[in-house]
N, C-alpha and C positions, 0 to 999 in steps of 0.2 A: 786642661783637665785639672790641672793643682786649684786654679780660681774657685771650681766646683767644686769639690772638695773643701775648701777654705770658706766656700759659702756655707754650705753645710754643716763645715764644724761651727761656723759663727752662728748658723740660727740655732744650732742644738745648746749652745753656751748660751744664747740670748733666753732660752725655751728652761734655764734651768734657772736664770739669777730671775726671770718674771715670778717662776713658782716659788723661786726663798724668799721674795719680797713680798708675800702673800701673808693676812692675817687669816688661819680656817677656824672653823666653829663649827663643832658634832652637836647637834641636836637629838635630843632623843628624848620619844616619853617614858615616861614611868612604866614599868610592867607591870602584870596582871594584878591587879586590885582586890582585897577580900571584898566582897559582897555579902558576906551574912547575916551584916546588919548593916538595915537600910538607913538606919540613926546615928551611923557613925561616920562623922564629916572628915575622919583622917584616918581610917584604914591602913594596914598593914600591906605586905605583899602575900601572895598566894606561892604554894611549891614551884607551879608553873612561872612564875612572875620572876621565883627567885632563879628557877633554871634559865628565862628567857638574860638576864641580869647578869649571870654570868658568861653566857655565851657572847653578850656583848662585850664582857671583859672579856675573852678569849680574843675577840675579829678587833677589838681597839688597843691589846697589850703593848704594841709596839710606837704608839704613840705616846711621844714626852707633851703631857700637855704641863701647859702654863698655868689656869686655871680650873678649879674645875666648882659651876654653882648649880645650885640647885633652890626649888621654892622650898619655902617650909611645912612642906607636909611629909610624914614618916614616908610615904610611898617615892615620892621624888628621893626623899635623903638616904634612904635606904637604897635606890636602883644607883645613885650616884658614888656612895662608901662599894658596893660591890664593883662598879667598873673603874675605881679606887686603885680598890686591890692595895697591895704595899707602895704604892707612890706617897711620898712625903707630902702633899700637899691636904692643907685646909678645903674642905666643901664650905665656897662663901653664897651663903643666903641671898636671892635676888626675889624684889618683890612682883610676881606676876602680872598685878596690875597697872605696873609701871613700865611696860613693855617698850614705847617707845625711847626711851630714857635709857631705859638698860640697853637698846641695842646701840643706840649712839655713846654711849660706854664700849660697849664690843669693838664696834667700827675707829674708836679713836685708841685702841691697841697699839702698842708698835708692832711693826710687819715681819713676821714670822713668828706670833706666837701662835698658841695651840689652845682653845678651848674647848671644855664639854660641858653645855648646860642641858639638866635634867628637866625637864617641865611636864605638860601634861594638854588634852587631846584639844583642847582648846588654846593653846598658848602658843606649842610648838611649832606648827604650820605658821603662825602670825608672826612670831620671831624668825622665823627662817625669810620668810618674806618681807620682814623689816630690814634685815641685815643683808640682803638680796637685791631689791628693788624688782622680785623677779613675782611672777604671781605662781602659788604655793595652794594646793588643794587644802583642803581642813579633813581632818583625821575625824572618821567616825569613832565615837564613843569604846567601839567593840574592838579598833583597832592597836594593839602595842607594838607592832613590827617593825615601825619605820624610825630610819634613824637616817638624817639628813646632817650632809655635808656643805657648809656654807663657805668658798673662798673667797675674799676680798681681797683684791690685788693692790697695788700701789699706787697704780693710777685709778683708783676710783671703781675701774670694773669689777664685777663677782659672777660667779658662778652658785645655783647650787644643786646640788645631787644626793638621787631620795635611794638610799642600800633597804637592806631587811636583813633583820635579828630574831630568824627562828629560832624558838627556846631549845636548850639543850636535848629534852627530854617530851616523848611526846604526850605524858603522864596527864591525866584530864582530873584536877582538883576538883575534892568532894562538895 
């Protein structure tokens, strides 16, 4: 009976240095977008956008992340400074259309850090899937909710796992 036991506790100890040797990466798009004009190629966030933005900072507060990037548009830097919050760190600028590049930056982290890059409805899904190997749905245009977990292990495996960030309030901007 001690063997068992002794197995047991070894796999639960084996089941916890696999997870601290892990590099994770939060993905998340941007929330809800002004649309009021259709000529403005860097829109702000919307009430709902900014509600949706901090509820993510609410379900993400307890992570220490390492870094945290985002594109260069107000919409991405704005959803990124909100799930911020008072962490000391810099929001460092990654270029979108350098995806594959950036996620092989990601992937050659040391293992256990913690990143959240902000992006957008096109980018997001293809970065999670670059940093995956896994195949990743594409986010319709209408959709902000989803906010994807990417682990990469130390031996080369990953995982990733797709949450949702219903906005604070259910308030439907004018």
């Amino acid at each position: 009976m001690k063997s068992v036991y002794l197995c047991i506790g070894l796999l639960t100890v084996l089941s916890w240095v696999s997870t601290a040797q892990a590099t994770t990466i939060y993905l998340i798009r941007h929330a809800e977008k002004q649309v009021t004009n259709p000529d403005d190629r860097d829109p702000g966030l919307t009430e709902t956008g900014i509600a949706r933005a901090e509820h993510a900072a609410l379900i993400l507060r307890s992570i220490n992340f390492t870094a945290i990037y985002s594109s260069d548009f107000q919409r991405t830097r704005l959803t990124a400074e909100i799930i911020r919050g008072s962490r000391e760190l810099n929001i460092t600028i990654y270029d979108p259309r350098e995806l594959p590049a950036f996620a092989e930056q990601l992937k050659a982290a040391p293992s256990e850090d913690i990143f959240l890059v902000a992006g957008h409805s096109n980018t997001t899904p293809e970065l999670a899937q670059l940093l995956s190997d896994k195949s990743v749905e594409p986010i319709d245009e209408s959709i902000y909710h989803n906010l994807y977990r990417v682990e990469i292990n130390s031996d080369g495996s990953s995982s990733v796992d797709l949450l949702t960030v219903p906005p604070l309030s259910t308030a439907v901007d004018q």
